[in-house]
C-alpha positions, 0 to 999 in steps of 0.5 A: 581686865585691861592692859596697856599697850607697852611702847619698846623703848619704854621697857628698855628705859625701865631696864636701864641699870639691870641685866639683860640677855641680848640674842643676836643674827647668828646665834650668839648671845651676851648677857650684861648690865643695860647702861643706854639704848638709843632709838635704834636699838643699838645698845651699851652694856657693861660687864658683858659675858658671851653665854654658850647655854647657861654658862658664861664664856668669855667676859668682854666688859662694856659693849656697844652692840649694833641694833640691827643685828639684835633678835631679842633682849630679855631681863636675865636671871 
Protein backbone atom coordinates (compact mmCIF):
# COMPACT_ATOMS: atom_id res chain seq x y z
CA UNK A 1 0.00 0.00 0.00
CA UNK A 2 1.17 3.45 -0.81
CA UNK A 3 0.54 6.69 0.80
CA UNK A 4 0.90 10.34 -0.12
CA UNK A 5 2.80 12.82 1.86
CA UNK A 6 -0.37 15.35 3.00
CA UNK A 7 1.25 19.14 2.99
CA UNK A 8 -0.39 20.97 6.25
CA UNK A 9 -2.00 23.59 4.36
CA UNK A 10 -3.63 21.28 2.04
CA UNK A 11 -5.63 19.44 4.98
CA UNK A 12 -6.66 22.89 6.23
CA UNK A 13 -7.92 23.66 2.69
CA UNK A 14 -9.97 20.66 2.79
CA UNK A 15 -11.33 21.53 6.09
CA UNK A 16 -12.50 24.95 5.04
CA UNK A 17 -16.27 25.28 5.62
CA UNK A 18 -16.18 22.21 8.51
CA UNK A 19 -15.65 22.23 12.06
CA UNK A 20 -12.88 21.83 13.81
CA UNK A 21 -11.24 21.90 17.39
CA UNK A 22 -8.47 24.11 17.70
CA UNK A 23 -6.15 23.53 21.06
CA UNK A 24 -4.08 26.48 22.06
CA UNK A 25 -0.62 26.92 24.71
CA UNK A 26 -2.30 26.79 27.81
CA UNK A 27 -4.76 24.64 27.58
CA UNK A 28 -7.71 26.15 26.12
CA UNK A 29 -9.87 24.89 23.39
CA UNK A 30 -12.56 26.17 20.67
CA UNK A 31 -14.55 24.46 18.51
CA UNK A 32 -16.16 26.31 15.11
CA UNK A 33 -16.57 26.59 11.63
CA UNK A 34 -13.04 26.88 9.45
CA UNK A 35 -13.78 29.94 7.47
CA UNK A 36 -9.87 31.00 6.07
CA UNK A 37 -6.25 30.09 7.18
CA UNK A 38 -3.21 31.69 6.07
CA UNK A 39 0.19 30.26 5.87
CA UNK A 40 0.81 31.05 9.52
CA UNK A 41 -1.76 29.14 10.65
CA UNK A 42 -3.44 32.06 12.00
CA UNK A 43 -7.12 30.97 11.72
CA UNK A 44 -10.75 32.42 11.43
CA UNK A 45 -13.71 30.32 12.62
CA UNK A 46 -17.32 31.38 13.17
CA UNK A 47 -19.68 30.08 15.40
CA UNK A 48 -17.02 29.72 17.98
CA UNK A 49 -17.51 27.89 21.51
CA UNK A 50 -14.94 27.71 24.27
CA UNK A 51 -15.19 23.73 25.10
CA UNK A 52 -14.28 22.71 28.83
CA UNK A 53 -14.27 18.66 28.40
CA UNK A 54 -17.21 17.74 26.15
CA UNK A 55 -19.28 20.66 26.87
CA UNK A 56 -19.55 24.21 25.18
CA UNK A 57 -19.14 27.26 27.44
CA UNK A 58 -19.00 30.15 26.26
CA UNK A 59 -20.21 30.93 22.58
CA UNK A 60 -17.78 33.78 20.85
CA UNK A 61 -19.24 33.90 17.12
CA UNK A 62 -16.17 34.63 14.74
CA UNK A 63 -12.63 34.31 15.67
CA UNK A 64 -9.21 35.16 14.48
CA UNK A 65 -6.95 32.85 16.45
CA UNK A 66 -3.13 33.71 16.09
CA UNK A 67 -0.94 30.72 14.60
CA UNK A 68 1.64 30.73 16.85
CA UNK A 69 -0.43 30.03 19.92
CA UNK A 70 -2.11 26.79 18.28
CA UNK A 71 -1.05 23.15 19.48
CA UNK A 72 -3.36 21.45 17.58
CA UNK A 73 -6.66 21.79 14.95
CA UNK A 74 -8.83 18.62 14.53
CA UNK A 75 -12.12 17.87 12.52
CA UNK A 76 -14.73 18.06 15.57
CA UNK A 77 -17.40 15.55 16.03
Amino acid sequence: MIFMAQRPLDVLNRALGSSVLVGLKGGREFRGKLSGFDMHINLVLEETDEIHGHEAVKRYGTMVIRGDSVIFISPAE
